[in-house]
N, CA and C atoms of all chains as a GROMACS GRO file, in nm:
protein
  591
    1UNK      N    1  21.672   3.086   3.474
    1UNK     CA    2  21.643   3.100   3.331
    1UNK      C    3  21.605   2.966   3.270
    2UNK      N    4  21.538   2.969   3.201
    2UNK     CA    5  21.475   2.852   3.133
    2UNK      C    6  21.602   2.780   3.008
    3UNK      N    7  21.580   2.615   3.068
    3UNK     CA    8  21.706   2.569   2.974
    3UNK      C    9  21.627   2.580   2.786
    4UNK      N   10  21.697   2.676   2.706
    4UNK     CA   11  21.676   2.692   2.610
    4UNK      C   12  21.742   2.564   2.492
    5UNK      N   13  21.860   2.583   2.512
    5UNK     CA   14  21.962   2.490   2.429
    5UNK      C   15  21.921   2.385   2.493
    6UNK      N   16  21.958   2.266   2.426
    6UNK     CA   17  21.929   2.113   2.500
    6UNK      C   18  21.940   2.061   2.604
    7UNK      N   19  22.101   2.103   2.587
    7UNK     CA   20  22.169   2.069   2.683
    7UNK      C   21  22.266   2.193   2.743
    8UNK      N   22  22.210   2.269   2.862
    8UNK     CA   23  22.284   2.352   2.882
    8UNK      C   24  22.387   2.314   2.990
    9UNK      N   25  22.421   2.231   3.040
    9UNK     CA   26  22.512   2.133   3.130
    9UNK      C   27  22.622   2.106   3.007
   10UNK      N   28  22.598   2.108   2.889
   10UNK     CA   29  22.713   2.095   2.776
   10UNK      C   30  22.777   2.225   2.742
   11UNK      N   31  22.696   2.294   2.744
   11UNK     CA   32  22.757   2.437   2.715
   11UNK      C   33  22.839   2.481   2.786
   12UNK      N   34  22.779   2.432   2.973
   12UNK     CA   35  22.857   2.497   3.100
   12UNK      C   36  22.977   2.422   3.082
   13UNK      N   37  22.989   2.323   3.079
   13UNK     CA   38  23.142   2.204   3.032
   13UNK      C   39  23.224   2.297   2.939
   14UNK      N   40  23.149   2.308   2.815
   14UNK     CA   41  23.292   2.396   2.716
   14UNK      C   42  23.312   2.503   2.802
   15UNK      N   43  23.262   2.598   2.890
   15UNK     CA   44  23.306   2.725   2.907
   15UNK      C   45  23.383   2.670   3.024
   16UNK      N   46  23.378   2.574   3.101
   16UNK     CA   47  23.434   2.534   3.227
   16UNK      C   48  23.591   2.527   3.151
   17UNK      N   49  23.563   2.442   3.092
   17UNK     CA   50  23.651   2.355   3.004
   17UNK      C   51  23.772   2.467   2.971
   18UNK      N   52  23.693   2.565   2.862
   18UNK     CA   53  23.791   2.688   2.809
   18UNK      C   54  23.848   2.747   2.862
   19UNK      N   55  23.775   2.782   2.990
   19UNK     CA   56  23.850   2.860   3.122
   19UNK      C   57  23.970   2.813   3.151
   20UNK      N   58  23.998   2.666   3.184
   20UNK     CA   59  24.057   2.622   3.215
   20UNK      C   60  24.194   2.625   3.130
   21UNK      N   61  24.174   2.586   2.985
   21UNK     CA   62  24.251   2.552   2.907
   21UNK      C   63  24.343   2.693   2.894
   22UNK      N   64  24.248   2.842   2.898
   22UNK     CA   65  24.334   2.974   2.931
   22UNK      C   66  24.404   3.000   3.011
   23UNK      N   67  24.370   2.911   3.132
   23UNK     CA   68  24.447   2.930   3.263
   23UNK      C   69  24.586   2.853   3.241
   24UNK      N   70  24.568   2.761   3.169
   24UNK     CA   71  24.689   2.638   3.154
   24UNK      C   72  24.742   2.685   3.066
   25UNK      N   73  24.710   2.756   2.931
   25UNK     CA   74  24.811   2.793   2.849
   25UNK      C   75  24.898   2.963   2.902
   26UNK      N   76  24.794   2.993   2.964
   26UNK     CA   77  24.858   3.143   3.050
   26UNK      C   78  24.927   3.078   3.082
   27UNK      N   79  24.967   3.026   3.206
   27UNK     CA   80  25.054   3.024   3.301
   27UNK      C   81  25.193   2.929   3.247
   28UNK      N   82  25.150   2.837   3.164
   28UNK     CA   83  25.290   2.779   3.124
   28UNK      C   84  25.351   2.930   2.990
   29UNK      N   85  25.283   3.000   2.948
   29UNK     CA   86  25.352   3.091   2.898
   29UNK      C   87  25.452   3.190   2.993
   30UNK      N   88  25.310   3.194   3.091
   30UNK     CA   89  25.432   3.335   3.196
   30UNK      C   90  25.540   3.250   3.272
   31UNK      N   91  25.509   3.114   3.293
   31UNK     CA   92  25.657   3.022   3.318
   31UNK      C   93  25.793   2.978   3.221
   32UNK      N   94  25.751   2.970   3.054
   32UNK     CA   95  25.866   2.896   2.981
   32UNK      C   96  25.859   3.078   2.913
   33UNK      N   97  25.764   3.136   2.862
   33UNK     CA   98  25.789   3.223   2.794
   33UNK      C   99  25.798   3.368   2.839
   34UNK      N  100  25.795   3.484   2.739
   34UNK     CA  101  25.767   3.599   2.798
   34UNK      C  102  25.639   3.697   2.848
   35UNK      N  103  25.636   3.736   2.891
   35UNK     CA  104  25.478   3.834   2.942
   35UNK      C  105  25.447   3.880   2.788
   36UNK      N  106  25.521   3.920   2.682
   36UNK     CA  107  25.407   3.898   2.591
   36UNK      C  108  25.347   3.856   2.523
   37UNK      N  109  25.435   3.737   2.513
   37UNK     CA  110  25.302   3.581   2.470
   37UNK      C  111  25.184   3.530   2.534
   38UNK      N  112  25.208   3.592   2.670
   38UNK     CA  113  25.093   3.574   2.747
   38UNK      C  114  24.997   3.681   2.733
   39UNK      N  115  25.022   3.780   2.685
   39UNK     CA  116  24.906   3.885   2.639
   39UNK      C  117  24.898   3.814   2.540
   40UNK      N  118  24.952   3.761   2.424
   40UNK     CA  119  24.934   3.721   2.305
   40UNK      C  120  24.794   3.623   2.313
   41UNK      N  121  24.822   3.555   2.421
   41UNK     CA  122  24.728   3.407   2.403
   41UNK      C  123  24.622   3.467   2.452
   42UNK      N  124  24.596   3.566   2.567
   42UNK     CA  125  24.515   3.604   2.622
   42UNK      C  126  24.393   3.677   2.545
   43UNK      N  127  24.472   3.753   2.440
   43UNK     CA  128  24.394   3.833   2.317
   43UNK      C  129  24.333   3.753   2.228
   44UNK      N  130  24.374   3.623   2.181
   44UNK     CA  131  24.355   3.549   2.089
   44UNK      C  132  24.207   3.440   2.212
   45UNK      N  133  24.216   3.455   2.328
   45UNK     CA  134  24.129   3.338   2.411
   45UNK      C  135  23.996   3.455   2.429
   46UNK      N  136  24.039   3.543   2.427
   46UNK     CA  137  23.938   3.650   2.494
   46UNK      C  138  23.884   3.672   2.344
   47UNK      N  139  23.902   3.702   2.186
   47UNK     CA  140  23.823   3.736   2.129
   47UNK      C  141  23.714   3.601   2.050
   48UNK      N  142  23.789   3.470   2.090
   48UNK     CA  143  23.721   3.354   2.057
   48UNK      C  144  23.561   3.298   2.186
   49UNK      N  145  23.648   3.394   2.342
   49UNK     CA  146  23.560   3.319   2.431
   49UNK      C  147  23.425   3.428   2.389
   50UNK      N  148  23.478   3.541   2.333
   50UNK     CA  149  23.341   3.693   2.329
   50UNK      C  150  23.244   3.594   2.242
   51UNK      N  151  23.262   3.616   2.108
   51UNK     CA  152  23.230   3.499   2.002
   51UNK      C  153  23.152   3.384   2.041
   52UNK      N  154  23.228   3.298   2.145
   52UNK     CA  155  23.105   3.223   2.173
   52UNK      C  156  22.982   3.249   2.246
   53UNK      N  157  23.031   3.373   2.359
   53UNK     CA  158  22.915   3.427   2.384
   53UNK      C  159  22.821   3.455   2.342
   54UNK      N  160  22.872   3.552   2.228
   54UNK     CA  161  22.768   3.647   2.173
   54UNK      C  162  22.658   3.503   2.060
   55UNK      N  163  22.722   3.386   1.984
   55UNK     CA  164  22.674   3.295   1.978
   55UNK      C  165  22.607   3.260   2.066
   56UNK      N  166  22.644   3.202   2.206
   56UNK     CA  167  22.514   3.144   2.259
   56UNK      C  168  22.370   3.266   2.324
   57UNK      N  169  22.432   3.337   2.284
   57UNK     CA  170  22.307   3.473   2.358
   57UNK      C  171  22.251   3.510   2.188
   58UNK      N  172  22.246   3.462   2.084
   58UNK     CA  173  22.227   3.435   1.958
   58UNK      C  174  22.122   3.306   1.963
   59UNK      N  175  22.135   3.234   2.001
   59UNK     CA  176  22.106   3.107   2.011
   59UNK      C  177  21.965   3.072   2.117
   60UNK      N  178  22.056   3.178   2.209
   60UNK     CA  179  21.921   3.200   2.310
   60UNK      C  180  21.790   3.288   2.329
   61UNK      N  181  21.866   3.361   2.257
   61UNK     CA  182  21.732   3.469   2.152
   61UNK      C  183  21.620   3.360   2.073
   62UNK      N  184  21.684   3.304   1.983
   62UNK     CA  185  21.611   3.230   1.912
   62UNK      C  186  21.524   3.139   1.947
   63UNK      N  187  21.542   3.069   2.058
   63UNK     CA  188  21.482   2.959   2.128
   63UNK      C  189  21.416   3.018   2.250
   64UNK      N  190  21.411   3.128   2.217
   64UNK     CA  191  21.305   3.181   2.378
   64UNK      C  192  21.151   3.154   2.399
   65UNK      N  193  21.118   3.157   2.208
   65UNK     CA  194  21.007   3.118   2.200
   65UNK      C  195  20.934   3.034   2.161
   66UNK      N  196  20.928   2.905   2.220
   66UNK     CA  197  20.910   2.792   2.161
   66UNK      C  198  20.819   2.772   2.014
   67UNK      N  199  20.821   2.669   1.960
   67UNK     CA  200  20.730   2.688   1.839
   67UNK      C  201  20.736   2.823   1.703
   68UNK      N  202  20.820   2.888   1.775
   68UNK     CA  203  20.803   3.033   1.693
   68UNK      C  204  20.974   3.091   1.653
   69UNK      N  205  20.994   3.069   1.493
   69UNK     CA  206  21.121   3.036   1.460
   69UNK      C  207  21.156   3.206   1.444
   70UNK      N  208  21.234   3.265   1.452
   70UNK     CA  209  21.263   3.402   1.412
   70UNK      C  210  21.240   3.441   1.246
   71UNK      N  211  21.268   3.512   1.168
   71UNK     CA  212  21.279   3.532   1.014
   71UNK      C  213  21.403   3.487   1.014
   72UNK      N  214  21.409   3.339   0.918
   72UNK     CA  215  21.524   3.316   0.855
   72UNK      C  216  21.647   3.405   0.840
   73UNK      N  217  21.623   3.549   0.739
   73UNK     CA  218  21.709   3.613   0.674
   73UNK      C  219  21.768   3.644   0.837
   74UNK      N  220  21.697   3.708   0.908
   74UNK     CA  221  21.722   3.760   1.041
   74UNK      C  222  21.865   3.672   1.142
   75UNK      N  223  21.797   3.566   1.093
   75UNK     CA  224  21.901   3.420   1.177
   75UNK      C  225  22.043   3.440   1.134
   76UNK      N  226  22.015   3.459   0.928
   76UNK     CA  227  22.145   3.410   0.931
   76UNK      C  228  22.225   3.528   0.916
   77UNK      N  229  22.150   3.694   0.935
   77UNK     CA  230  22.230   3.810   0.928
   77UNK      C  231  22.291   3.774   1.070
   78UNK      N  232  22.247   3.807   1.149
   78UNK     CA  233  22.300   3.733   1.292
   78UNK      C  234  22.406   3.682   1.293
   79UNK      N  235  22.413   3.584   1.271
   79UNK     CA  236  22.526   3.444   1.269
   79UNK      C  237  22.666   3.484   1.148
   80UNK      N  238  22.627   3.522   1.052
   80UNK     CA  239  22.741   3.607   0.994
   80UNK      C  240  22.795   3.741   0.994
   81UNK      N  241  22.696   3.807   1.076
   81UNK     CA  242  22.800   3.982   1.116
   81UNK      C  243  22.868   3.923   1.230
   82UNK      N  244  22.819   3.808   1.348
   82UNK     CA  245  22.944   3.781   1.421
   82UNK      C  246  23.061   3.724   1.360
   83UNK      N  247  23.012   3.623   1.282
   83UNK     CA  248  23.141   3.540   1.230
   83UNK      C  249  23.241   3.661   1.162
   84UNK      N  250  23.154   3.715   1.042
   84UNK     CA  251  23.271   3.865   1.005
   84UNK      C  252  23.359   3.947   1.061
   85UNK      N  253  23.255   3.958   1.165
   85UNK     CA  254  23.296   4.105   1.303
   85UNK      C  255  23.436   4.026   1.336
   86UNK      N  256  23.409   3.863   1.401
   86UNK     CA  257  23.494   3.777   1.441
   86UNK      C  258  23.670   3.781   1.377
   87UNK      N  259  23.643   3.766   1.223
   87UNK     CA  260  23.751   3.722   1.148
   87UNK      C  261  23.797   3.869   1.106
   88UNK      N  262  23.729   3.966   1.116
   88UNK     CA  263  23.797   4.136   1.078
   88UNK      C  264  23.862   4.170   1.205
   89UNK      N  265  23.814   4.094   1.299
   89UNK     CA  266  23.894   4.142   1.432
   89UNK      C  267  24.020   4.083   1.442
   90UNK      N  268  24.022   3.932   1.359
   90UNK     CA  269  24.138   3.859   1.379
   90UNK      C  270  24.229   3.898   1.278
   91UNK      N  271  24.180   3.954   1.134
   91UNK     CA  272  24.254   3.981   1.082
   91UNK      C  273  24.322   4.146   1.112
   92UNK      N  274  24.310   4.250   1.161
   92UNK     CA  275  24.295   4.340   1.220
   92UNK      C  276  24.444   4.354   1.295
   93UNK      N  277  24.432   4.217   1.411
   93UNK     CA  278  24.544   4.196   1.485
   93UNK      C  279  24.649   4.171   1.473
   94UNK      N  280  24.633   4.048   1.356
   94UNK     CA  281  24.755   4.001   1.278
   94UNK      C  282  24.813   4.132   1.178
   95UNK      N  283  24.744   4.207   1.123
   95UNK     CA  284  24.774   4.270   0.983
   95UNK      C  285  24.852   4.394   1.066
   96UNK      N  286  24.774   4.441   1.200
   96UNK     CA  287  24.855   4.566   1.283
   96UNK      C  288  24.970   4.474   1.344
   97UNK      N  289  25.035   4.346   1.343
   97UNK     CA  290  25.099   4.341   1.426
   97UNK      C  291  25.098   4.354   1.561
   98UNK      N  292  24.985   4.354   1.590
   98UNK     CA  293  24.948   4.355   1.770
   98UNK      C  294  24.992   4.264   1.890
   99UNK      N  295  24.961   4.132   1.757
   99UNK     CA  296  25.010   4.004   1.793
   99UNK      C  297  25.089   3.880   1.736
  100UNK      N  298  25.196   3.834   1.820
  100UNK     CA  299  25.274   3.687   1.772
  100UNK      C  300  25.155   3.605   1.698
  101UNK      N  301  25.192   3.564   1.569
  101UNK     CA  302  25.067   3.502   1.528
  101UNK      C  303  25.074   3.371   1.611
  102UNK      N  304  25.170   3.272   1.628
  102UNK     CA  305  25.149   3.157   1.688
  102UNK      C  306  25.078   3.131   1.857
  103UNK      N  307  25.120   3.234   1.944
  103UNK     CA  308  25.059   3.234   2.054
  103UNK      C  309  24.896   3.293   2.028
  104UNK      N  310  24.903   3.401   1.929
  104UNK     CA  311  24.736   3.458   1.910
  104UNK      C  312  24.675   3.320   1.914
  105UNK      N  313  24.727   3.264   1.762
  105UNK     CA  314  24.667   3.138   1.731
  105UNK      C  315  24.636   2.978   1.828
  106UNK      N  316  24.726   2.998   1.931
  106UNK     CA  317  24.689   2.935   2.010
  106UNK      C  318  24.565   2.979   2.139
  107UNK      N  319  24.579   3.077   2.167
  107UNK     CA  320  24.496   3.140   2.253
  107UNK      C  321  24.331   3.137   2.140
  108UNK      N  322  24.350   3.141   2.029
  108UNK     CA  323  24.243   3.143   1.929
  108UNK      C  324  24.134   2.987   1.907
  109UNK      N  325  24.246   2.893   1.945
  109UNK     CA  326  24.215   2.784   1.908
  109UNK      C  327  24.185   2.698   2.044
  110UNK      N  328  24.136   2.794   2.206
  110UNK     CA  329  24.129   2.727   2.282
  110UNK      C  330  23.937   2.685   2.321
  111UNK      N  331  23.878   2.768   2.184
  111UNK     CA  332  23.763   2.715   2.195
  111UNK      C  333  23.719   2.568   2.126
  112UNK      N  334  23.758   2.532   1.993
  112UNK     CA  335  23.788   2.417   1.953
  112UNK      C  336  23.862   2.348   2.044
  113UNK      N  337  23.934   2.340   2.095
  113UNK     CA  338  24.031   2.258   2.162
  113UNK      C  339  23.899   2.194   2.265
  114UNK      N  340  23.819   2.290   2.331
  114UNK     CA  341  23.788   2.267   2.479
  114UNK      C  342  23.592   2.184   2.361
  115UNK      N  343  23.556   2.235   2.256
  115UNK     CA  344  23.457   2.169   2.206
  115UNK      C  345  23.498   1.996   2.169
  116UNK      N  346  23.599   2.001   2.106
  116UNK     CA  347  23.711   1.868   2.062
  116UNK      C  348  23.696   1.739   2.233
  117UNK      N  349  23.712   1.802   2.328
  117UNK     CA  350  23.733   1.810   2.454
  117UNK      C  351  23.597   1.724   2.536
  118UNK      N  352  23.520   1.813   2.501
  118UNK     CA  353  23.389   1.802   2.557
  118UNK      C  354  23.368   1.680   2.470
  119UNK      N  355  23.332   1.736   2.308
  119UNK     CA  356  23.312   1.589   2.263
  119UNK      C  357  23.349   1.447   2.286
  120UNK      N  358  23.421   1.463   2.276
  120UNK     CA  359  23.536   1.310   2.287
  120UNK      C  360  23.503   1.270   2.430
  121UNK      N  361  23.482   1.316   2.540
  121UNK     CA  362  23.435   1.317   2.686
  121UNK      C  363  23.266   1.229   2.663
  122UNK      N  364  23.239   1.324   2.610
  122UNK     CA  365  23.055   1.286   2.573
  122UNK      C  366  23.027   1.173   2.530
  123UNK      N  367  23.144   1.155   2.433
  123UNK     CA  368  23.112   1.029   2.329
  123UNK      C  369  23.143   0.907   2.393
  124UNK      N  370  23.248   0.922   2.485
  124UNK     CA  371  23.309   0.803   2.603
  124UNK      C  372  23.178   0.732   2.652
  125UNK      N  373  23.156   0.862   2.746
  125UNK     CA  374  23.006   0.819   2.811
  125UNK      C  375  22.903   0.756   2.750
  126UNK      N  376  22.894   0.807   2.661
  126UNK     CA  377  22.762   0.771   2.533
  126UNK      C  378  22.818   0.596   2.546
  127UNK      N  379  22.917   0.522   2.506
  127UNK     CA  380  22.971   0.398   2.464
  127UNK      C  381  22.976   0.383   2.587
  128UNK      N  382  22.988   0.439   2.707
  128UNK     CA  383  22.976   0.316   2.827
  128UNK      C  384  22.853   0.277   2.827
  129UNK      N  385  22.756   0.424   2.856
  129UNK     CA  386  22.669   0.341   2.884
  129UNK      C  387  22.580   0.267   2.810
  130UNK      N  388  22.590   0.246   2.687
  130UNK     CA  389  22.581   0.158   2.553
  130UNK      C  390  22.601   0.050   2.632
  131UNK      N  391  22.761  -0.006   2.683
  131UNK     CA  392  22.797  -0.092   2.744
  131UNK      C  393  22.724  -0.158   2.843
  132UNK      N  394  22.065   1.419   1.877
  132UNK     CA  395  22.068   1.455   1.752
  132UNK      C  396  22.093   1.637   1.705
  133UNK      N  397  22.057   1.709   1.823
  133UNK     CA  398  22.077   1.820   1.803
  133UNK      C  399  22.172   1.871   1.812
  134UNK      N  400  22.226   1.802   1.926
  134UNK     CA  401  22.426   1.852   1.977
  134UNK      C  402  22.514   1.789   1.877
  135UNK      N  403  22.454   1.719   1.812
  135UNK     CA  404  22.523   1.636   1.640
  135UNK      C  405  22.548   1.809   1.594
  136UNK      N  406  22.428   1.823   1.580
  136UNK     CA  407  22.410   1.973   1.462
  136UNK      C  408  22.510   2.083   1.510
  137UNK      N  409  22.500   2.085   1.642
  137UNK     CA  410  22.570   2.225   1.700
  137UNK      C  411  22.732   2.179   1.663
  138UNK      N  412  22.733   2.037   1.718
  138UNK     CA  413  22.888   2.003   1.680
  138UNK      C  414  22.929   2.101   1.558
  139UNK      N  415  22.842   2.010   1.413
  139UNK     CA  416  22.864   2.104   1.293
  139UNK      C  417  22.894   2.257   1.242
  140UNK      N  418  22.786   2.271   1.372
  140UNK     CA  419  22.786   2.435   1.337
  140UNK      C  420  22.918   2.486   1.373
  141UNK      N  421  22.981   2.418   1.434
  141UNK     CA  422  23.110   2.461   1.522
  141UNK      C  423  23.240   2.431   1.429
  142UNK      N  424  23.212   2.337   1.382
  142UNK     CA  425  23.310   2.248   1.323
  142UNK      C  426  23.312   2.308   1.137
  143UNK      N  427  23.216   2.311   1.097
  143UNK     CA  428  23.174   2.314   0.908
  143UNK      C  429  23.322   2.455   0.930
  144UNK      N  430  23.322   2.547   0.961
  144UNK     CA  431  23.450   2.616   0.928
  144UNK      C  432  23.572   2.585   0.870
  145UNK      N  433  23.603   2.469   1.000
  145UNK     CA  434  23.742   2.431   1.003
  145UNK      C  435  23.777   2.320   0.932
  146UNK      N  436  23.632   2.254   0.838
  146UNK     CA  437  23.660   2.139   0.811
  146UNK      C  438  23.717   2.182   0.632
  147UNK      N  439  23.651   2.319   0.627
  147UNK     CA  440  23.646   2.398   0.535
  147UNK      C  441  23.796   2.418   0.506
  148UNK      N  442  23.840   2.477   0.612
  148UNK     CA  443  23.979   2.543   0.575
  148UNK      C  444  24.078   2.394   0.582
  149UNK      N  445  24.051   2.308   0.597
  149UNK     CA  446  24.155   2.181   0.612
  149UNK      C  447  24.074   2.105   0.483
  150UNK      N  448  24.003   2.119   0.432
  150UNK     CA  449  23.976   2.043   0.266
  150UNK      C  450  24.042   2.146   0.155
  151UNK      N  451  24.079   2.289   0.227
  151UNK     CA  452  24.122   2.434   0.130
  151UNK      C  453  24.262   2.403   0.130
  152UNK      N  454  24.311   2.356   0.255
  152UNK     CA  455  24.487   2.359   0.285
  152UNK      C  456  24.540   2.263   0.176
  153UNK      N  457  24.413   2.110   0.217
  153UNK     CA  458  24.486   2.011   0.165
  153UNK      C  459  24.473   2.020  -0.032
  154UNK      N  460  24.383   2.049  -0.073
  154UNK     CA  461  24.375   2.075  -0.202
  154UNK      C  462  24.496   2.202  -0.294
  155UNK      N  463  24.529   2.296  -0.151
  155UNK     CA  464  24.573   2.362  -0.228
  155UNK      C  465  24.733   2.356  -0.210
  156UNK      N  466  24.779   2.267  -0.125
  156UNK     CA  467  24.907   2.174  -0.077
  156UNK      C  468  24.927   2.122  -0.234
  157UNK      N  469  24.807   2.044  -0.305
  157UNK     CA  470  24.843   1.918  -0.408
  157UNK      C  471  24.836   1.982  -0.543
  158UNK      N  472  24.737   2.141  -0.484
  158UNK     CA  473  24.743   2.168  -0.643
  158UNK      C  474  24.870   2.321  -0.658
  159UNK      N  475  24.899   2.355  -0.553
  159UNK     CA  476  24.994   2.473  -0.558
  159UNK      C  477  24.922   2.601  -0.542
  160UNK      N  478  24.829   2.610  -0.506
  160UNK     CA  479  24.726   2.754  -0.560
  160UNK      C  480  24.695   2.784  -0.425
  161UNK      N  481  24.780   2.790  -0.344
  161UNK     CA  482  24.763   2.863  -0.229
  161UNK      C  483  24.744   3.039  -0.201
  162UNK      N  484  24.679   3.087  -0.132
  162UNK     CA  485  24.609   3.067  -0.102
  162UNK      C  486  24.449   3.100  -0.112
  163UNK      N  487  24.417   3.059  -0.233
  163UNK     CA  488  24.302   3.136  -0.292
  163UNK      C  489  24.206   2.956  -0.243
  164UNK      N  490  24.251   2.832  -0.280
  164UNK     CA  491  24.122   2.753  -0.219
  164UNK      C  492  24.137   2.726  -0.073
  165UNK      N  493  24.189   2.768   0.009
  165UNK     CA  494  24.186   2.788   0.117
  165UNK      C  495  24.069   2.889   0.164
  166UNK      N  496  24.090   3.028   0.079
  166UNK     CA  497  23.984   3.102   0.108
  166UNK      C  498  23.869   3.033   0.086
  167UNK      N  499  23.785   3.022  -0.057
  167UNK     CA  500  23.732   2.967  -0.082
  167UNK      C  501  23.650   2.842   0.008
  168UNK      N  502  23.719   2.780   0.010
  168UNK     CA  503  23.676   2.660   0.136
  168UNK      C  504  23.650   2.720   0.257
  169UNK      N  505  23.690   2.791   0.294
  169UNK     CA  506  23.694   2.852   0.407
  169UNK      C  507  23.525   2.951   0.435
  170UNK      N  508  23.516   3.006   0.307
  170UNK     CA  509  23.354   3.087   0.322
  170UNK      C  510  23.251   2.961   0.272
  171UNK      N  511  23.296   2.850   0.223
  171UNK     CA  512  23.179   2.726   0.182
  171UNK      C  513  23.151   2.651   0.293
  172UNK      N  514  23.250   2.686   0.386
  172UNK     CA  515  23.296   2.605   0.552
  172UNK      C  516  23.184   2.716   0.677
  173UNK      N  517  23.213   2.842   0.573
  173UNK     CA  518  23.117   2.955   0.705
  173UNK      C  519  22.976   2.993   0.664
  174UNK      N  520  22.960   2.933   0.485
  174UNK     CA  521  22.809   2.893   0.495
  174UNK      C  522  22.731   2.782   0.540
  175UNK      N  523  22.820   2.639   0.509
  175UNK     CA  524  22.765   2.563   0.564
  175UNK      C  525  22.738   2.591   0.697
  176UNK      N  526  22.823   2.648   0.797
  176UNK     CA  527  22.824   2.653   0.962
  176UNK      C  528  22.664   2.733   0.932
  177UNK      N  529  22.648   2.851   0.899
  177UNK     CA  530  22.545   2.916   0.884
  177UNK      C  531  22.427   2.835   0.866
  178UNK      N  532  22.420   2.732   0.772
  178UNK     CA  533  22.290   2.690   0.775
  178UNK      C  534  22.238   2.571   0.845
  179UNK      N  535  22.400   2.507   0.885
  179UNK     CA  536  22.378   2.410   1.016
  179UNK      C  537  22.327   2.494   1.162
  180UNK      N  538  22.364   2.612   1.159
  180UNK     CA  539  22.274   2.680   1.275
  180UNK      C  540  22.185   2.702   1.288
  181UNK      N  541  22.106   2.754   1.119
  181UNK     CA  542  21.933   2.729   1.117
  181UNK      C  543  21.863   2.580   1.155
  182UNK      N  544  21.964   2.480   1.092
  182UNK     CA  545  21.871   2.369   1.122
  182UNK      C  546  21.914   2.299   1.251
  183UNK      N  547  21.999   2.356   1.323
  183UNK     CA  548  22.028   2.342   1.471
  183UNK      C  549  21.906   2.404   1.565
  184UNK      N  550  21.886   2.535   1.526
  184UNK     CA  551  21.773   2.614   1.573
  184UNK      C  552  21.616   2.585   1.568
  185UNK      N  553  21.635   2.532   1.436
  185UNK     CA  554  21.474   2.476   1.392
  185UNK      C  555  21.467   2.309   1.464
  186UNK      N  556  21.532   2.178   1.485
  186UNK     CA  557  21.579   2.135   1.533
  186UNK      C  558  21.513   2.131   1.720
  187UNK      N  559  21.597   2.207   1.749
  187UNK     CA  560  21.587   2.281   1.895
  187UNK      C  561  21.402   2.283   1.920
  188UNK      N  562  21.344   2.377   1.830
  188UNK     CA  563  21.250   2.426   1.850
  188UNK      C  564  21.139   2.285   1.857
  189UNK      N  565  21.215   2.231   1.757
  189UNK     CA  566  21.108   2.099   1.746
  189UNK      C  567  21.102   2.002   1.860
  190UNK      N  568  21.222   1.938   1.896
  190UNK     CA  569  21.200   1.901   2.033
  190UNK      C  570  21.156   1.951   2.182
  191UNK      N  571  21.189   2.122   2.139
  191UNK     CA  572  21.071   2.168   2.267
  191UNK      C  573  20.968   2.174   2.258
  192UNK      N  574  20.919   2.191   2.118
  192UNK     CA  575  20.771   2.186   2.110
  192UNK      C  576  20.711   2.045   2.139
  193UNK      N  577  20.763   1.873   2.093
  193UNK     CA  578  20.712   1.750   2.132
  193UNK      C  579  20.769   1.755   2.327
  194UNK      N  580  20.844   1.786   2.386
  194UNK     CA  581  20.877   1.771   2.520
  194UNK      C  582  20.771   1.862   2.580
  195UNK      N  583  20.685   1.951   2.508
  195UNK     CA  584  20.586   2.041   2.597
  195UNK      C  585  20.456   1.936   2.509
  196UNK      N  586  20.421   1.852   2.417
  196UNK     CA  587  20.345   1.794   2.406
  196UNK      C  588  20.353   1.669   2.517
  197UNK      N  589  20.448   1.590   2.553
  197UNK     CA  590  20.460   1.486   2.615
  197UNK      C  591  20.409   1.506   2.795
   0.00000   0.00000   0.00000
């Protein structure tokens, strides 16, 4: 597939990255805590990792055709029925009680964590090789 | 310069809801500027994604001139 985004070696990093960070917060849950904080985090990692998907397959729509921008209105209906869809789903979970809010919220917050991640990684590099 | 933008697009949310927390920490009016900040945080993200996109397009279009 044709690299659309800039840098798609950055993108593969956050998802490497996120994977990871699910695997590490799973497993120290099913070690210090109970099996259902670990569904907890799992629900909260899985509806943030969908999200970024459906963002970058958003993203990749758009840039398929070089030179040729989509209809504005189009872009930003896009970009806010996910973000909505996103936050009615989160609120949804919390409001049914489905989920511990603090483990959701952690499992929620492992896409920032792993962008935070990447950055700060990137920016290293950037200043070495400045250096 | 573009992964600047995407940063944003990623980020304008949360920077939203942490200018909503802290204002509404000092002024007591929780949690209504939280909200508030919070949809000024998911428009900005919104239109940092257009000009992330437009952006994008522009450097593929000079990298297929070069």
């Amino acid at each position: 597939m044709r690299e659309c985004v800039e840098s798609e070696t950055l993108l593969l990093r956050i998802e490497v990255v996120s994977a990871i960070l699910l695997i590490v917060f799973t497993l120290a849950a099913l070690v210090w805590f109970s099996r259902k904080i670990v569904l907890d985090i799992l629900l909260g990692g899985g509806i943030v990792i969908l999200s970024f998907q459906i963002l970058k397959r958003q993203l990749r729509r758009v840039l398929q055709n070089p030179g040729k921008l989509p209809r504005r209105a189009g872009m930003f209906a896009g970009y806010y029925i996910r973000y909505v869809a996103t936050l009615l789903l989160i609120f949804l979970v919390l409001f049914l009680r489905l989920a511990t809010p603090i483990p959701f919220l952690v499992g929620l917050s492992i896409m920032v964590l792993s962008i935070v991640m990447v950055g700060v990684f990137e920016f290293i590099m950037m200043k070495k090789g400045e250096s | 310069m573009a992964s600047t933008i995407g940063y944003q697009v990623a980020f304008a949310p949360f920077i939203g809801i942490g200018v909503g927390v802290f204002l509404d920490s000092k002024l007591g009016t929780f949690p209504y500027l939280t909200i508030i900040f919070l949809i000024f945080g998911i428009v900005a993200g919104g239109l940092n994604y257009y000009r992330f996109a437009k952006q994008q397009q522009e450097e593929d279009k000079d990298r297929k001139k070069l």
